[in-house]
VEXDO-149337 format. One line per 2 residues: number of its first residue (from 1); their letters; for each residue x, z, y of N, C-alpha, C. Coordinates in nm, 4 decimals, decimal comma. Layout:
BEGIN
NUM> a> X Z Y X Z Y X Z Y | ...
This chain:
BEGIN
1> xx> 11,2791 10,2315 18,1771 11,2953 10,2811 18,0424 11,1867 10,2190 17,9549 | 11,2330 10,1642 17,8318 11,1080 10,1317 17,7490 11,0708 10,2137 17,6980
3> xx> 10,8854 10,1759 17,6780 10,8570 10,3309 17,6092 10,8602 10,3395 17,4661 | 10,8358 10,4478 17,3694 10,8945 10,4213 17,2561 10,7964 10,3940 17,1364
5> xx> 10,6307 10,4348 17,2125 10,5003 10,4052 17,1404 10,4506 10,2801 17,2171 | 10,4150 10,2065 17,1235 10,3275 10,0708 17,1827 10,1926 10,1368 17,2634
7> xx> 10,1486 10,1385 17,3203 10,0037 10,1416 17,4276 9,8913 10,1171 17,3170 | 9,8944 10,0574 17,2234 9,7709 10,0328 17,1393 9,7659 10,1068 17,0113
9> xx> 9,8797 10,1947 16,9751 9,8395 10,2442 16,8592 9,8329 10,4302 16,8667 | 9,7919 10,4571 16,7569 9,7025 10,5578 16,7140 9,8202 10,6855 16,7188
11> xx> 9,8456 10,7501 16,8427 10,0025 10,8040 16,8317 9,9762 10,9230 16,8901 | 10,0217 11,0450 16,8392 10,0052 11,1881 16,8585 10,1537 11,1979 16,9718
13> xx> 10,1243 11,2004 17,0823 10,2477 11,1733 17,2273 10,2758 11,2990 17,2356 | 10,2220 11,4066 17,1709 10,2235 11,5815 17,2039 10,3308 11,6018 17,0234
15> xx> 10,3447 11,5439 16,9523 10,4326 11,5591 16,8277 10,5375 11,5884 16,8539 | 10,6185 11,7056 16,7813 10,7448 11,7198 16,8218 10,8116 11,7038 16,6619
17> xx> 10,9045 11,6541 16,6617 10,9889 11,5963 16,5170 11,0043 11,7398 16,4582 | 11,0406 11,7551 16,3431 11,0761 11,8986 16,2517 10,9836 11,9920 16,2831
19> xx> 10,8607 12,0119 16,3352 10,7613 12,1164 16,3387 10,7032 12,0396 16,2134 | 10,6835 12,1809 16,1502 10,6002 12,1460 15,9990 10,4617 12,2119 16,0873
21> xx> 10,3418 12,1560 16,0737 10,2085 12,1477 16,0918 10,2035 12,2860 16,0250 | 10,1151 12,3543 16,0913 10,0141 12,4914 16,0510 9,9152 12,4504 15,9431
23> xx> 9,9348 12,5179 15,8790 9,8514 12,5236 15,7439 9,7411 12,5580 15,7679 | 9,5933 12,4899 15,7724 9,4243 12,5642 15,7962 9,4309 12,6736 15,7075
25> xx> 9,3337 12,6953 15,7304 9,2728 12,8459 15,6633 9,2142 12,7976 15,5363 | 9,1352 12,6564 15,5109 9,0762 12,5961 15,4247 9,1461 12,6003 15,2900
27> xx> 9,3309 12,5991 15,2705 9,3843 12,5615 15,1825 9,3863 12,7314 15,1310 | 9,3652 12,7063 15,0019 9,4072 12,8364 14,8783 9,5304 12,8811 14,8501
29> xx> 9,5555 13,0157 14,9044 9,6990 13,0345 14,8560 9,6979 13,1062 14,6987 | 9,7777 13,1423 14,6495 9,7877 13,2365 14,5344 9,8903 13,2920 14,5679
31> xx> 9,9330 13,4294 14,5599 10,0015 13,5254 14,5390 10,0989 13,5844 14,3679 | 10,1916 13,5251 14,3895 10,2908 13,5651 14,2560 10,4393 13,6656 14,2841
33> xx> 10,3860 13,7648 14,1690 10,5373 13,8932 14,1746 10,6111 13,7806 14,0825 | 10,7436 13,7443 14,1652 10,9165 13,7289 14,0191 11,0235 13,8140 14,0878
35> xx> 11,0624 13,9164 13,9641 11,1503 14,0028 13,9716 11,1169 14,0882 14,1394 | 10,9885 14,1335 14,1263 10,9791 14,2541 14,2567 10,9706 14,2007 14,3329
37> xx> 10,9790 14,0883 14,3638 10,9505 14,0018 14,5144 10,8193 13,9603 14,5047 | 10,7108 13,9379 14,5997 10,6208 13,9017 14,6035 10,6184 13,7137 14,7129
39> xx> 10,5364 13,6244 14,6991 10,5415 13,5218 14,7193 10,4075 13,4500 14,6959 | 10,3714 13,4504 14,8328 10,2202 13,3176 14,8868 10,2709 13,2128 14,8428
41> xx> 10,1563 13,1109 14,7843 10,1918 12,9519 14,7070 10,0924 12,9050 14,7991 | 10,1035 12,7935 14,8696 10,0262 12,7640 14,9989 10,0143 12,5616 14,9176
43> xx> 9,9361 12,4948 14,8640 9,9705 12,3650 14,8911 10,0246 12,2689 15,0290 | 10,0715 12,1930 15,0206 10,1116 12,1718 15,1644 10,0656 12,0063 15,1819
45> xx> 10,0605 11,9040 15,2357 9,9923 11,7514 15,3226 10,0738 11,7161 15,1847 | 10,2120 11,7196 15,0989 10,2913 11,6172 15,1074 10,2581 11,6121 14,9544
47> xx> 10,1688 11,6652 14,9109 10,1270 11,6818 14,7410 10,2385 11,8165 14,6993 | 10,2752 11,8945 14,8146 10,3695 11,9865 14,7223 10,3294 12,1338 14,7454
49> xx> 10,4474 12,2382 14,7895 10,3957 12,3942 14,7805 10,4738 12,4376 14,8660 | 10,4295 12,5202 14,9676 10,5219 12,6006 15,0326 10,5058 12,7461 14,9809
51> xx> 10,6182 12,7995 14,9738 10,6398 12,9396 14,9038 10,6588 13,0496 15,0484 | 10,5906 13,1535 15,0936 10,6184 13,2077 15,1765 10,6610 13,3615 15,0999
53> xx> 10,7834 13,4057 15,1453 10,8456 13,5339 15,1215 10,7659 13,6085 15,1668 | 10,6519 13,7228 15,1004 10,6005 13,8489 15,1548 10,6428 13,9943 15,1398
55> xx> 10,7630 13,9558 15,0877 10,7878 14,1442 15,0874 10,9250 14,0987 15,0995 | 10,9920 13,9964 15,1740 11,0931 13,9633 15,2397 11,1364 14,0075 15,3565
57> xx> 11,2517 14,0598 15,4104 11,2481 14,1216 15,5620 11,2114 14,0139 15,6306 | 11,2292 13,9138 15,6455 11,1997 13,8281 15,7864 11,0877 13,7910 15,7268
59> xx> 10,9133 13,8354 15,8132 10,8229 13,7625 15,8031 10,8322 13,5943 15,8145 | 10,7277 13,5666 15,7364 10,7219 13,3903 15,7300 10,8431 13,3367 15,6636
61> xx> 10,9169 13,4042 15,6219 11,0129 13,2802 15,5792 11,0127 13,2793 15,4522 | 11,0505 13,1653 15,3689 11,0684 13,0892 15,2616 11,0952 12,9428 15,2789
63> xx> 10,9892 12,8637 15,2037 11,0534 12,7463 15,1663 10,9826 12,7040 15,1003 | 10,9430 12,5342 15,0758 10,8629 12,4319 15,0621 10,9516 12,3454 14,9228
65> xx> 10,8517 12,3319 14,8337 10,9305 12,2044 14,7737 10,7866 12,0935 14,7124 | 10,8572 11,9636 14,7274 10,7282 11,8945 14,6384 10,7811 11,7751 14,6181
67> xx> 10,7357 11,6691 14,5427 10,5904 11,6764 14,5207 10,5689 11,7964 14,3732 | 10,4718 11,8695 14,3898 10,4382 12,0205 14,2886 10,3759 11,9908 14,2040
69> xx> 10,2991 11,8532 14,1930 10,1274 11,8710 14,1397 10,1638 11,8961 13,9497 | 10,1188 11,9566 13,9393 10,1002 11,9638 13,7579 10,1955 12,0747 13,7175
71> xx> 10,2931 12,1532 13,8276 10,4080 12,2107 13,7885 10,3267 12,3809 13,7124 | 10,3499 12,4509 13,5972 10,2990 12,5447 13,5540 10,3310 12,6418 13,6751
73> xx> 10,3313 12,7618 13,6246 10,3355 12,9283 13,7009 10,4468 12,9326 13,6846 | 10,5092 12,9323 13,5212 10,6227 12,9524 13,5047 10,7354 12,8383 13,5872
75> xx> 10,6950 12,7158 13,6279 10,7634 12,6443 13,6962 10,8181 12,7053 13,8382 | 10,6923 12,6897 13,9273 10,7093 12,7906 14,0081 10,7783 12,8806 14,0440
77> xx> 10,7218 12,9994 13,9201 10,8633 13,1111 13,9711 10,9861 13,0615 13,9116 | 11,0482 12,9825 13,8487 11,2040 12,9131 13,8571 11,1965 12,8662 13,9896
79> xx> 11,1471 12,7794 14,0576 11,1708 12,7686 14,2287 11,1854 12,8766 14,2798 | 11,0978 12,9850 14,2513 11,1257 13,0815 14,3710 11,2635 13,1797 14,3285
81> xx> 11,3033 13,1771 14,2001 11,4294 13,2191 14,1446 11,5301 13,1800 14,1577 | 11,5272 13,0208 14,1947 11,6463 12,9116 14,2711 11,6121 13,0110 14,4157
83> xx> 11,5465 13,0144 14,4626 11,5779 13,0088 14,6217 11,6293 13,1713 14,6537 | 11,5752 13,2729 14,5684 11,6328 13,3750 14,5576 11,7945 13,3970 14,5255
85> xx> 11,8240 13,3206 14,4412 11,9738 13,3209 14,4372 12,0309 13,2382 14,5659 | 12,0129 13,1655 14,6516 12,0778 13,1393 14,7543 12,0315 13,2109 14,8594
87> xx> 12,0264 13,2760 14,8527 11,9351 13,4023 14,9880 12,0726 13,5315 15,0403 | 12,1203 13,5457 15,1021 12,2278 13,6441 15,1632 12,1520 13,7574 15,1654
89> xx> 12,1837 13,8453 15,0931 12,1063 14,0158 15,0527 12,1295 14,0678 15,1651 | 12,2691 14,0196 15,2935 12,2910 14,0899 15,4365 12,1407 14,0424 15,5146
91> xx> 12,1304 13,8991 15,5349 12,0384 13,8824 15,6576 11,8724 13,8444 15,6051 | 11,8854 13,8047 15,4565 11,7249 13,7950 15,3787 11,7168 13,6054 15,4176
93> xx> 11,8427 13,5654 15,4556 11,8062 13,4032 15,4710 11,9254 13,3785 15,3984 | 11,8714 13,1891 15,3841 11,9960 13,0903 15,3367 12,0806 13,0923 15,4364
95> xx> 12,2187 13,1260 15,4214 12,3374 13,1399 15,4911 12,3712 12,9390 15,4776 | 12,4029 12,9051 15,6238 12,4750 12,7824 15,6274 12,6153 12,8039 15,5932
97> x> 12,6634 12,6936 15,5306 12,8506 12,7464 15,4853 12,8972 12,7136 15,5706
């Protein structure tokens, strides 16, 4: 079998594809209420924001968008108002069609 990293370069062999990296403790979140929902603003590697649902039934979940940089408050909560309208009020997630 060939292997799929060259032997000489700088390669994380423990990486698994679609795991988004843990956020340090170092990065600043902010906390924003839109319409009774509450929502952590986390910056994220890619210049953008991950939005985590906190008074959402399923801990941890939300949703990431970027690149964010320069976007106001009021920007913001329109993202988190997009993602609220695609959210299933049965299970508290984006329903696949």
């Amino acid at each position: 079998m060939k292997p799929i990293y060259p032997d000489d370069g700088d390669v994380d062999r423990n990486a698994v594809p679609g795991l988004r990296p843990v956020p340090t403790d170092d990065a600043t979140s902010v906390t924003v209420d839109v319409d009774g929902e509450t929502f952590a603003l986390r910056p994220n590697e890619c210049d953008g924001t991950d939005y985590t649902w906190l008074t959402g039934p399923n801990p941890g979940y939300g949703f990431g968008v970027g690149p964010t940089v320069g976007l106001s408050l009021d920007e913001h909560r329109e993202n988190i108002r997009d993602f609220l309208a695609m959210v299933d009020p049965t299970t508290g997630r984006i329903e696949d069609d």
